[in-house]
N, C-alpha and C positions, 0 to 999 in steps of 0.2 A: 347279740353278737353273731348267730347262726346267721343274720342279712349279711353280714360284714363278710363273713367269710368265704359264700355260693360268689357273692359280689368279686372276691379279690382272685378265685376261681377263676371266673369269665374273663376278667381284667388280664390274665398272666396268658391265658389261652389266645386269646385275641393280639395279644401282644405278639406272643410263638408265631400265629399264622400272619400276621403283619410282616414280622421279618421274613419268614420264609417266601413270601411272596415278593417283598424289596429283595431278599438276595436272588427269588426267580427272574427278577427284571432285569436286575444288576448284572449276573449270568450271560440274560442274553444279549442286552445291548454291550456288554464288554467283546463277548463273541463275535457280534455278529463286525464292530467297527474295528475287530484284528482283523478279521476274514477280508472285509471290503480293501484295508491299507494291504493289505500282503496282493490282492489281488491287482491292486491300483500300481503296488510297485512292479510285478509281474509283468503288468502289462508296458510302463515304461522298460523294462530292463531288454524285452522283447522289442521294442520300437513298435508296438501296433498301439498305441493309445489315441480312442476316440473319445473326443471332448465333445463332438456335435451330438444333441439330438436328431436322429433320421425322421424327416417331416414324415414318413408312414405309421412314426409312431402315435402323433397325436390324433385324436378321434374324431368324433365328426363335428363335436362344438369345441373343438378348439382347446380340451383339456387333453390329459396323458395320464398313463395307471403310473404305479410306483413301477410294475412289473419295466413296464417299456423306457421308463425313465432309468431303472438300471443297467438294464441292455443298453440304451444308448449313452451310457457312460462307458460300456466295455465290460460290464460286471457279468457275472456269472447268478441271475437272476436262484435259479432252483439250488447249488450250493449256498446261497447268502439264507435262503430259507432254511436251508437241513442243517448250518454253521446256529442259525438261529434254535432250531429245534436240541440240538447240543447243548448249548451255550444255557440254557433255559433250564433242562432237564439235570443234565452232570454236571457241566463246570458250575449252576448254580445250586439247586437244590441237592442233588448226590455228591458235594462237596462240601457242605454245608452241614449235613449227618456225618459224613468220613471225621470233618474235624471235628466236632462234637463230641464223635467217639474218642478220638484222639485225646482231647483234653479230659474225660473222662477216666480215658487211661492211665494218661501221664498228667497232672494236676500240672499248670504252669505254675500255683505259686510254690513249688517245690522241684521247680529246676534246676536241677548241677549238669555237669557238663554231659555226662555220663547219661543222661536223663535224656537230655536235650538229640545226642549220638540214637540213644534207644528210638525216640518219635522219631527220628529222619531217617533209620532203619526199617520199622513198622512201614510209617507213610512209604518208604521208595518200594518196599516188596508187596505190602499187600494192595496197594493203588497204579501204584505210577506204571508198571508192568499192564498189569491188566488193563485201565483205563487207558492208555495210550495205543495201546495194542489193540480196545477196542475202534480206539478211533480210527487209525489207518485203518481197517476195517469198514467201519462206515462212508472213510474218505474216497479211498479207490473205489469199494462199490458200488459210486455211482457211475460211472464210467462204464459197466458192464450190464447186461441185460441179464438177471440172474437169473428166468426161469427157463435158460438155454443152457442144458448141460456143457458145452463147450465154453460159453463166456463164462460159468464158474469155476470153469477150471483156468481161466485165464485172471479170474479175478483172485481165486489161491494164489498163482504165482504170482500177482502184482502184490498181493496182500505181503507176500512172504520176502519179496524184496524191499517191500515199504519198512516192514519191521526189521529187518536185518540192516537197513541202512541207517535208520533214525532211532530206534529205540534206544539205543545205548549212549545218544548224546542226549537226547532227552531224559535217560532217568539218572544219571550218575552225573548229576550235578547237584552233590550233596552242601555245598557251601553256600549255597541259596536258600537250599532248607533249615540250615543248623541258622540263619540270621533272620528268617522267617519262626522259627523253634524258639530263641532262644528267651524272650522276653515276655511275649506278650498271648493273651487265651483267643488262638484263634479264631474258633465262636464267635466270641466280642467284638474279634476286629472285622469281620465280615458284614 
């Protein structure tokens, strides 16, 4: 019985690192094809959308990178990476422990309404504040050359208008969480 049980050890562990590796994937490519459509609609909404490949982009035998293949769609080559590096790191893996905890906290098979109010209180103050706040953060800094005193201080004030204008639609949208909350062990469904 001692084989049986090192055995169901490895089996549960492998399983944990399976998934968290599918929800690392999951993370990014959810990330990174919101980032490209918000950018792709940006770019219509603007009237600048390039559909052409620029022939300086292909090489010398007639192939193209991904890099120049985004550029010449109109993407934003270096944000579609650090949307990726996001999307990978937070939205999948450090969102994945948050709910974890979460169900750990508040059990779903012992959800009353009151229950359900509690986790979308937790979830909106101890995440969605900080985690959004960090992201406008990472969002606008790229746009600034941070190791110039003067673009840090231009990146604080963009930082601080990013968050004064968006945060508060983004985290007090509690009606989405309480129908997200209310059923089902997020864990699971991830």
């Amino acid at each position: 019985m001692q084989h049986f049980s090192g055995f169901r050890v490895f089996v549960l562990a492998f399983c944990d690192n399976l998934c968290t590796l599918s929800v690392q994937a999951t993370g990014g490519v959810i990330t990174v094809a919101g980032d490209t459509m918000a950018q792709l609609v940006a770019q219509k909404n603007d009237g600048a959308s390039k559909s052409k490949v620029p022939a300086k982009s292909l090489g010398k035998d007639g192939g193209m990178s991904v890099q120049s293949l985004v550029e010449g769609m109109g993407l934003d080559f270096q944000r579609s990476v650090s949307m990726l590096g996001w999307g990978t790191l937070v939205s999948g893996v450090g969102l994945f422990y948050w709910f974890r905890f979460l169900d750990r906290l508040f059990p779903p098979d012992r959800n009353t309404v009151m229950r359900v109010l509690a986790k979308v209180g937790v979830n909106q103050l101890g995440l969605a504040f900080p985690m959004n706040g960090c992201f406008f953060g990472v969002s606008t800094a790229r746009n600034h050359d941070l190791g110039v005193a003067t673009a840090r201080a231009e990146w604080l004030k963009d930082w601080e208008r990013k968050v004064r204008q968006d945060l508060p639609i983004t985290v007090l949208c509690p009606h989405l969480h309480i129908s997200k909350f209310q059923g089902i062990s997020i864990s699971t469904s991830i």
